[in-house]
Each structure stands twice: as structure tokens, then as C-alpha cells.
C-alpha positions as CSV (number, residue, x, y, z in Angstrom):
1,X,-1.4,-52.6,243.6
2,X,1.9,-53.0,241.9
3,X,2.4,-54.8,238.6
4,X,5.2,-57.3,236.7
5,X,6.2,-57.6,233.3
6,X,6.5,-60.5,231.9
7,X,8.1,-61.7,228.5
8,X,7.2,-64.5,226.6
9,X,8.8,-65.9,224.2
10,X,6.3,-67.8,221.8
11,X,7.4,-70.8,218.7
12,X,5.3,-71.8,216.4
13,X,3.5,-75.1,216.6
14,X,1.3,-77.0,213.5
15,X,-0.1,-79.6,216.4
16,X,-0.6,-76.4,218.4
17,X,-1.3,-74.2,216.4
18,X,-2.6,-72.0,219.2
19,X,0.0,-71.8,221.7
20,X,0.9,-68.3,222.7
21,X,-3.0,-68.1,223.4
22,X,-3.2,-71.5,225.2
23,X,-0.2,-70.4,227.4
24,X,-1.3,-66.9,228.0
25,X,-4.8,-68.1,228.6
26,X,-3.3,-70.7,231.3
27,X,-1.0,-67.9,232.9
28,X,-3.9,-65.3,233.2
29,X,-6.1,-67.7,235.0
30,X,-3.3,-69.3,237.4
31,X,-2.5,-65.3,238.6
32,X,-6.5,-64.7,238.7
33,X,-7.6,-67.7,240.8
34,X,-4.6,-67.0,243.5
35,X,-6.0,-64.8,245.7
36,X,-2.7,-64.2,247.1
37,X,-1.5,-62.5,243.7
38,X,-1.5,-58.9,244.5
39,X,0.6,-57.8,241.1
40,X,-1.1,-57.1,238.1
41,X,0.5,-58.8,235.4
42,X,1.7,-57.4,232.0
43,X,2.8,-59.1,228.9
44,X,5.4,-58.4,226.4
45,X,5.5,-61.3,223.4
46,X,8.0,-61.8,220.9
47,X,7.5,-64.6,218.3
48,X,10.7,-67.0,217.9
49,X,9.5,-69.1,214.8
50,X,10.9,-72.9,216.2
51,X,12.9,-71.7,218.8
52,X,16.1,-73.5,217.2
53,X,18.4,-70.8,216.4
54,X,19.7,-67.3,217.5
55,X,16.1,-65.6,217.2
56,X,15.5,-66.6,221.0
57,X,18.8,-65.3,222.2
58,X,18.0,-62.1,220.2
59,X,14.3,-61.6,221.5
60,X,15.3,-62.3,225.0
61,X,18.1,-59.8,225.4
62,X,15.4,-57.8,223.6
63,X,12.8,-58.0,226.6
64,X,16.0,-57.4,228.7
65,X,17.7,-54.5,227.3
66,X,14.4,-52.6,225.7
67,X,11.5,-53.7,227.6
68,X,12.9,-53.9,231.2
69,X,11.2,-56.9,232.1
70,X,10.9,-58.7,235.4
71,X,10.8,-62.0,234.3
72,X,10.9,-64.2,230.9
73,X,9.1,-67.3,229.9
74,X,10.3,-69.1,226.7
75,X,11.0,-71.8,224.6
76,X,14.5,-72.6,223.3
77,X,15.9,-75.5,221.5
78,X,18.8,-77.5,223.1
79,X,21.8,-76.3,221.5
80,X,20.8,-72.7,222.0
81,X,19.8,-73.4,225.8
82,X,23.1,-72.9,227.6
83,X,23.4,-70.0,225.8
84,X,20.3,-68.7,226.8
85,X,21.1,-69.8,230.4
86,X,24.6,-68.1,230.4
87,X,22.8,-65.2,228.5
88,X,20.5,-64.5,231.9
89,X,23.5,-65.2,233.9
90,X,25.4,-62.4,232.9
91,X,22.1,-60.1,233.1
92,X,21.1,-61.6,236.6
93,X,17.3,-61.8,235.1
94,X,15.3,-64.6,235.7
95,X,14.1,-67.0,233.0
96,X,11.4,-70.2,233.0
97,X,12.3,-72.1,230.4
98,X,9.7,-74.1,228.9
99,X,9.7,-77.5,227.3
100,X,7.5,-80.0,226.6
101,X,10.0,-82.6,227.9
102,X,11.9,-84.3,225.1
103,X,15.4,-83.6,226.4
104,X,17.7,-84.7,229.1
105,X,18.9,-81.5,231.1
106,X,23.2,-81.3,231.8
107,X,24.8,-79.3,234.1
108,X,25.6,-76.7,231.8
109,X,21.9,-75.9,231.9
110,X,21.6,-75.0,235.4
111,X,21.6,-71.6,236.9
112,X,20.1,-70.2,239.9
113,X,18.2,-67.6,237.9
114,X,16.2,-70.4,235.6
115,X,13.7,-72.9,236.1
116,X,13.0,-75.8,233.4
117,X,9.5,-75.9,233.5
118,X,8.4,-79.8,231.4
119,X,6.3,-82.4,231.0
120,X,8.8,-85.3,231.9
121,X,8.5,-86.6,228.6
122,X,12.0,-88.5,228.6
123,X,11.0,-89.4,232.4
124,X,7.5,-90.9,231.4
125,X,9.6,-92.8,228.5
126,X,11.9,-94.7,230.9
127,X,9.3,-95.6,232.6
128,X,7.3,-96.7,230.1
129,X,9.9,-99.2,229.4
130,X,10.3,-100.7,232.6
131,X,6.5,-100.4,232.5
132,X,6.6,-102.5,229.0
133,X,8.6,-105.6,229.6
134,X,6.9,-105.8,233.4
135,X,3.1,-105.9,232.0
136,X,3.3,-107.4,228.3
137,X,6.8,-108.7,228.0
138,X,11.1,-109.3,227.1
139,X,10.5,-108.6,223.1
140,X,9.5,-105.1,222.3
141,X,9.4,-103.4,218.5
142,X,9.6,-99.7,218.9
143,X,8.1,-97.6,216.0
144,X,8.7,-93.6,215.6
145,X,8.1,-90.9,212.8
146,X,11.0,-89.4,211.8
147,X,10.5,-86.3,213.3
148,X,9.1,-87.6,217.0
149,X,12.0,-90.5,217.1
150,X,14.7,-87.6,217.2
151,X,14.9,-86.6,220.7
152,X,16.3,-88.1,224.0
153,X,12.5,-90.2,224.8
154,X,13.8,-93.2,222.0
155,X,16.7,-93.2,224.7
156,X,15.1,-93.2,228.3
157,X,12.8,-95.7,226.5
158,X,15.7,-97.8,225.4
159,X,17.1,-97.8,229.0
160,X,13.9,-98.5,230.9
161,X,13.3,-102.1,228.3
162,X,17.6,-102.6,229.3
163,X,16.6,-102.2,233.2
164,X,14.3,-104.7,233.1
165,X,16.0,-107.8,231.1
166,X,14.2,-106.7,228.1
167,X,15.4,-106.0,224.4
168,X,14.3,-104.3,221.7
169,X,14.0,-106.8,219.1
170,X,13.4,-103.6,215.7
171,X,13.0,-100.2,214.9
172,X,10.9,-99.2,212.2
173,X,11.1,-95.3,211.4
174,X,8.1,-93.7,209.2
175,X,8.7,-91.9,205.8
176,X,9.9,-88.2,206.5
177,X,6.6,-88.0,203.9
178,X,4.0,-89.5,206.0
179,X,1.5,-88.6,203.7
180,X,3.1,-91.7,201.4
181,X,3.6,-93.7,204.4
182,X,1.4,-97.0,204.3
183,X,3.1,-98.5,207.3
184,X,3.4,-102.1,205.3
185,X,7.3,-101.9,207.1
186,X,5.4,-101.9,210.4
187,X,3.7,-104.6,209.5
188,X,6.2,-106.8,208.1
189,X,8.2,-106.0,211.0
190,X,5.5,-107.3,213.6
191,X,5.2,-110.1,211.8
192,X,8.9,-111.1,211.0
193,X,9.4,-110.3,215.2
194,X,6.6,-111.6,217.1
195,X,6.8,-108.7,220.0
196,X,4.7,-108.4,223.0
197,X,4.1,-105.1,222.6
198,X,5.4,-101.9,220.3
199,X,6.3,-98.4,221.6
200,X,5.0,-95.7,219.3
201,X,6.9,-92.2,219.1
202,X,4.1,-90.7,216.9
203,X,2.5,-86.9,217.7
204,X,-0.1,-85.1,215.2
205,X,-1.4,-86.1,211.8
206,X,1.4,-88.6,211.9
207,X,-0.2,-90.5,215.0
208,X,-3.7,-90.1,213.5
209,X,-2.7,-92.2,210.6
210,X,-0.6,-94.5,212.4
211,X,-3.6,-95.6,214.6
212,X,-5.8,-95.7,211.8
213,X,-3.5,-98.0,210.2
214,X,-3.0,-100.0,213.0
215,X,-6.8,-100.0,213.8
216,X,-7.5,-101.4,210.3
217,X,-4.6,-104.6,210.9
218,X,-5.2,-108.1,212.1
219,X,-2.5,-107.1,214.8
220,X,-5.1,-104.6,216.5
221,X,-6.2,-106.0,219.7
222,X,-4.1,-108.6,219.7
223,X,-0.5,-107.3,220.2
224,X,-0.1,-104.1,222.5
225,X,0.9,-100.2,221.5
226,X,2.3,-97.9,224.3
227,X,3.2,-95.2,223.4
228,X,3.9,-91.6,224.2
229,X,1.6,-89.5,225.6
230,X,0.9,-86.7,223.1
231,X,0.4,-89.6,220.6
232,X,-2.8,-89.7,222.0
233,X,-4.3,-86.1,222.1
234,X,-7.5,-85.5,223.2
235,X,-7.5,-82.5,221.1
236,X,-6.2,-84.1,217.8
237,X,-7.9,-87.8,218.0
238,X,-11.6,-86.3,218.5
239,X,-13.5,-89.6,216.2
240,X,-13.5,-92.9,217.0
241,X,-10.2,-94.6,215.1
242,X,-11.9,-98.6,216.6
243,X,-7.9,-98.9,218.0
244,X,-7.4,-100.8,221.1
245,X,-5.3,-102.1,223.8
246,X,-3.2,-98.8,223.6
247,X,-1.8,-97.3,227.1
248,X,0.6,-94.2,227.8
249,X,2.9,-93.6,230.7
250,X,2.2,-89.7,231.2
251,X,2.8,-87.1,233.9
252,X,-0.4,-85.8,233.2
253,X,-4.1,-86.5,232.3
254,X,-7.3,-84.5,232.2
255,X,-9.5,-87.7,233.3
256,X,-7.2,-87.6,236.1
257,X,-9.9,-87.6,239.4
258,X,-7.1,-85.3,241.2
259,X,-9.0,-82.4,242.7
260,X,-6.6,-79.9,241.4
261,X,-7.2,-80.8,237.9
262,X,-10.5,-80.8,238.2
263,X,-10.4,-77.6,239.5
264,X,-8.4,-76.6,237.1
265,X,-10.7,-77.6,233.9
266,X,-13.5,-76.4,235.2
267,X,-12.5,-73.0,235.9
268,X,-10.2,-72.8,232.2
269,X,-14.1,-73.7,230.9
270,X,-15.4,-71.2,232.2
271,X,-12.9,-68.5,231.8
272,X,-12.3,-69.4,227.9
273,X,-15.4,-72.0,227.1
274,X,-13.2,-74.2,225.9
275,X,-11.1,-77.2,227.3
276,X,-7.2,-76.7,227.9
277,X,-4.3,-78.6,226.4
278,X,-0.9,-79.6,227.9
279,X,0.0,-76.0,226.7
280,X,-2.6,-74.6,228.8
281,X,-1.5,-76.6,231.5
282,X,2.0,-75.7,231.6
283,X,1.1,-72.0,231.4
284,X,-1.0,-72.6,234.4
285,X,1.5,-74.1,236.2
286,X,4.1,-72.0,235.7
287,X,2.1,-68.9,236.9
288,X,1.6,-71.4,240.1
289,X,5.8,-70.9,240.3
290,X,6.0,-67.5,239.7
291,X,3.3,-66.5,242.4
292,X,5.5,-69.0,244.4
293,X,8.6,-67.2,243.8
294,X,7.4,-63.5,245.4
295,X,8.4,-62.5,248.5
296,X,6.6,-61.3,251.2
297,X,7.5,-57.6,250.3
298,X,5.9,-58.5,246.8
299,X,9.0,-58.5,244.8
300,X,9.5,-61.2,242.5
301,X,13.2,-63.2,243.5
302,X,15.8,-63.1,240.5
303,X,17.5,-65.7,241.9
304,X,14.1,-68.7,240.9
305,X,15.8,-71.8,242.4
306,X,16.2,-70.5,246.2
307,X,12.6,-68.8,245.9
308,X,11.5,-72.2,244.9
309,X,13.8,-74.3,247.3
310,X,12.0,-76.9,249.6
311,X,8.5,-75.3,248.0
312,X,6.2,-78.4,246.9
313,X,2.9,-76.6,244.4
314,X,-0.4,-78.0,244.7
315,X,-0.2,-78.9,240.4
316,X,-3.1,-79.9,238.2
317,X,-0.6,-82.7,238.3
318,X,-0.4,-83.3,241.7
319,X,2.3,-82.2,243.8
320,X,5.2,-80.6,242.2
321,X,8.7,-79.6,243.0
322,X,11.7,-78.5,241.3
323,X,14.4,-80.6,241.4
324,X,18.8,-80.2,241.2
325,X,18.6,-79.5,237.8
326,X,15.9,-76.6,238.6
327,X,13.5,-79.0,236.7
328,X,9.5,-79.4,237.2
329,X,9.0,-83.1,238.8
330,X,5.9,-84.5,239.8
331,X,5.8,-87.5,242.2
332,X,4.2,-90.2,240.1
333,X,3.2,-91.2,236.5
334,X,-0.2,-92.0,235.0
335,X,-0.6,-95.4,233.2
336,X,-3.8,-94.6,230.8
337,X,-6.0,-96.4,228.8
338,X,-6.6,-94.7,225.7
339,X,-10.5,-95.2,225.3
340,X,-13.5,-93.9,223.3
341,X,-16.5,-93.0,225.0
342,X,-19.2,-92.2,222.3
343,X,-18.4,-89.0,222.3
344,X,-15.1,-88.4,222.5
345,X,-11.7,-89.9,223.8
346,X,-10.4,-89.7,227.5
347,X,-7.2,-91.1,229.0
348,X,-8.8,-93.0,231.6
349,X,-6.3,-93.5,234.4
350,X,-6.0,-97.2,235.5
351,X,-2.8,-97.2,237.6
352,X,0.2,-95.0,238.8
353,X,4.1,-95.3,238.8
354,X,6.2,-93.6,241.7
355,X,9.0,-91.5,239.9
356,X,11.2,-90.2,242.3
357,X,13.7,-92.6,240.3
358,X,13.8,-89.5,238.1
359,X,16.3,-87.4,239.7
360,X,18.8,-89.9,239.9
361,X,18.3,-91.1,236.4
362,X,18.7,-87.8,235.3
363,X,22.6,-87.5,236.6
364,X,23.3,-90.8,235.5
365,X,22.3,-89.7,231.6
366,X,22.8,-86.5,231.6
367,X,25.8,-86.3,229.4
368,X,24.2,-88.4,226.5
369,X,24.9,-86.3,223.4
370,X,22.0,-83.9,222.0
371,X,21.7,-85.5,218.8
372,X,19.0,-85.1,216.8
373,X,16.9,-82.1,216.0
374,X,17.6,-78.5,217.2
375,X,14.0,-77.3,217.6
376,X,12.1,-78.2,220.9
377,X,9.9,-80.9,220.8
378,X,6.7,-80.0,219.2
379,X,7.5,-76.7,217.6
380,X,7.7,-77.3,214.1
């Protein structure tokens, strides 16, 4: 049995503050539960703080030059990407970049040797606003912390409200402190507006005390949040906030009746006793690509967008392909109801939204500028 070396690239998280594990943990049991994997993989890791500056480029030339790897999985914030991506053009080495999904791909980002492996975040955000003016309404008040509304989800959102003869009416942006954040703006906002529903572009501690906040107005129940997936955590919302009438448009949930993901939490259980996150996930499914990308002689193909071409994987997700841009795309979103069960949360799955919009969306905004912050989305 032969073996590949693998490089990962791991940022630091605070809302996951146990990624490299997570991922590894996902990887190792995607290559273990394909019986078809005959390579036994080995790991080199380099830590990359936020993956915002020239760290990344450093480490990965690293696992290039030094540790002869096959193959490297990382992180990298936007304004370092194409250089990452010309970086493993040069070195004809194959890459998967990983990203939970906050930014809008150009063509300066593809290469035939890199995948963008995401969560459709920005996707998921269009359609949440199409998905907003359809169900509650025209008038919609968009509220985001000051680190979560800095990436290209306000945007897609923004365009998905526009698409459907819908406006939005306010933004309110959280204190940069939101330990001294009461949300009183929020409020005053709601009630100066009137909306039909408000998008929330919350993640972490900041989410927590948004909901609680919210949970605690006269405005709970009565006018509608949707917000962004992560917002509402499993893992980070594990007591009953009394919040209601709050839905997320997500390429992914773990009360999703899907087989797959069934399958997939129940053997992560068992291999870990523990439930996985979206970082788990993601290191699950990208294992599903590389096992994908070996040939029959058992050699892994540098060249990740023709070893992947016309492939669809059997995702957690669903069914998952790559598309122009080389990036992950699922064929429909998740509308969920965020809901408390006694015990603990689940996003309960109520309806679905075909996305094979996403492709085309994707070339008509893909030269919006990369404003904002240079880290990738969640690593802080």
C-alpha cells in the first residue's frame, strides 16, 4: 500500500476554536470509510495564524520545497489568494483551498491545479434575499456585527432583496465592542421602519447576544429574523434563548434526513464520540475530492479540475460538483427553522431552494471589489 502526504494549512478560529482537529478528524474518517482508498494518508500541519497575510504563502512553498508534499489543503484570505493560486501554478502542485464561503471567486482565482472547497455562504445569501421579500415581504432591515457585515454575503443579500422588487429600507451595524452593545439602535430602527423581516449577519458570542436581545423585545415573534447560517450554531447556541420565528437559507444542516448525512454523523460519533461541525464537514468532504481525484494507477492528478470534471460526489450535502470557477456547489439550499427541542437546538429543515442560479450569478458579480477584511471568514 502506497501513501500521500498531505499539507494543511491550519488559522486560528475563537468560534472554532478546534479547527485543525475538526478538519483532520473529518479527513481521517472520509479516507477510512472509502473502501476504495488504498493510500495511507500522512499529514504535515503548519499553523497560519488568520490566514490574511504572507504567512500562508510562506508555509505553503514550505510543504512544497521542504516537505515534498503531494497535495495541500488551506486557508487563505482573499487578497493573498491569487497569489497562492499563481504560487502553485508556477510549482504545478495541487492545492484545495478552503473557505467557509464569504467571498465571491474572480477569474484570477482559477487554476487547473486548485479547487475552492466552501460552504456557499455568499450563494445561500442571495438566496436568502429572494427568499425574504417572496415569504415575509418588499421592506427588509438588515442588521450585521462589524466583523460578520464585512464580506461579500451583505452583497449577494443586497442583490437577492433587488431581484425580487424589494428594498432594504436600514442598516444597523453593531459596536466593534459588542460586549457594550445593547442593541437599543436595532430597536429604534425596527420601530422607526416597520420591516417585514430583518437579515442578521451575526456569528459567535456576537449572535448569542443578539438573539438574546431580540428574545427579550416586544418585536420577538412578531416581526421575522433570517439570517445567516452560522448565526445559528448548534454548537454555540446549546440553551434555550425563547427566540422565535428565525429561519436560515444554508447549504447544509445536520437535521438534514439526507442519508449521506446521516451516515455521516453517525459514523463521526462513533469515531470521535462527539458530533461534527461545518469544519468537520468540509474536512470530510474534501477527502470525498481527493479520493475522487486518484487515478486508477493510484496516483493522485496535479492537474484537480480535469480529475474532478463531469465527477458529481455523493456529499453529506447531497450531491456535489465543482463548478467553472473550480468551486464546491451543491444543487439546492436548505430553508431551516431554527428550533429548541428541550434538549438542544436543531435546524429543522422545512423547505428547499434549487441553486443552480449560482454559477451564473457568480460571473455576473465576480468583479465586485474585495472590500472589507483580509482574513477569511471566521478565522479571527
Amino acid at each position: 500500500m502506497g501513501s500521500i502526504k498531505i499539507g494543511v494549512l491550519i488559522p486560528k478560529s475563537d468560534m472554532y476554536p478546534t479547527l485543525g482537529m475538526d478538519l483532520l478528524n473529518g479527513l481521517k474518517l472520509g479516507f477510512s470509510s472509502d473502501e476504495s482508498f488504498q493510500l495511507t494518508p500522512n499529514f504535515v500541519i503548519e499553523n497560519v495564524g488568520v490566514a490574511g497575510d504572507d504567512q500562508v504563502l510562506k508555509s505553503a512553498e514550505k510543504l512544497i520545497l521542504q516537505e515534498d508534499v503531494d497535495l495541500t489543503i488551506a486557508f487563505c484570505g482573499i487578497l493573498k489568494l491569487s497569489e497562492l493560486v499563481n504560487f502553485q501554478n508556477r510549482y504545478k502542485r495541487p492545492l484545495i483551498h478552503l473557505d467557509i464561503g464569504g467571498r465571491i471567486y474572480r477569474e484570477e482565482h482559477i487554476s487547473p491545479y486548485v479547487l475552492h472547497h466552501t460552504l456557499s455562504m455568499w450563494q445561500s445569501s442571495y438566496a436568502a434575499g429572494k427568499y425574504a421579500v417572496q415569504e415575509f415581504g418588499k421592506k427588509v432591515l438588515v442588521a450585521a456585527s462589524y466583523y460578520d457585515g464585512a464580506y461579500h454575503m451583505t452583497e449577494a443579500f443586497n442583490r437577492g432583496i433587488i431581484s425580487e422588487g424589494g428594498e432594504i429600507t436600514r442598516f444597523f451595524i453593531s459596536n466593534a465592542n459588542y460586549k457594550t452593545e445593547t442593541f437599543d439602535g436595532l430597536f429604534q430602527s425596527i420601530e422607526e421602519e416597520e420591516p417585514d423581516v430583518v437579515f442578521c449577519l451575526f456569528s459567535y458570542k456576537e449572535a448569542l447576544q443578539l438573539m438574546s436581545a431580540y428574545a427579550k423585545s416586544e418585536y420577538n415573534g412578531k416581526i421575522p429574523l433570517l439570517a445567516v447560517p452560522v448565526m445559528t450554531d448548534e454548537t454555540i447556541a446549546t440553551e434555550d434563548l425563547e427566540i422565535k420565528q428565525l429561519q436560515t437559507v444554508s447549504s447544509w444542516s445536520f437535521d438534514d434526513p439526507n442519508p449521506d448525512m446521516k451516515k455521516f454523523i453517525s459514523n463521526y460519533q462513533e469515531a470521535y464520540d462527539d458530533l461534527p461541525n461545518i469544519i468537520g464537514l468540509m474536512g470530510y468532504e474534501v477527502s470525498q475530492s481527493i479520493v475522487a481525484s486518484i487515478s486508477s494507477e493510484g496516483k493522485l492528478s496535479g492537474e484537480l479540475s480535469k480529475a474532478m470534471e463531469g465527477k458529481t460526489l455523493s456529499s453529506p450535502r447531497g450531491p456535489l460538483r465543482y463548478n467553472r470557477f473550480n468551486e464546491s456547489q451543491v444543487e439546492e439550499f436548505k430553508v431551516r427553522n431554527f428550533e429548541f427541542n428541550e434538549v438542544q437546538y436543531h435546524n429543522n429543515v422545512i423547505g428547499t431552494i434549487d441553486c443552480s442560479f449560482t454559477e451564473e450569478l457568480q460571473q455576473e458579480l465576480k468583479d465586485l471589489p474585495a472590500h472589507g477584511w483580509q482574513n477569511p471568514y471566521l478565522c479571527t
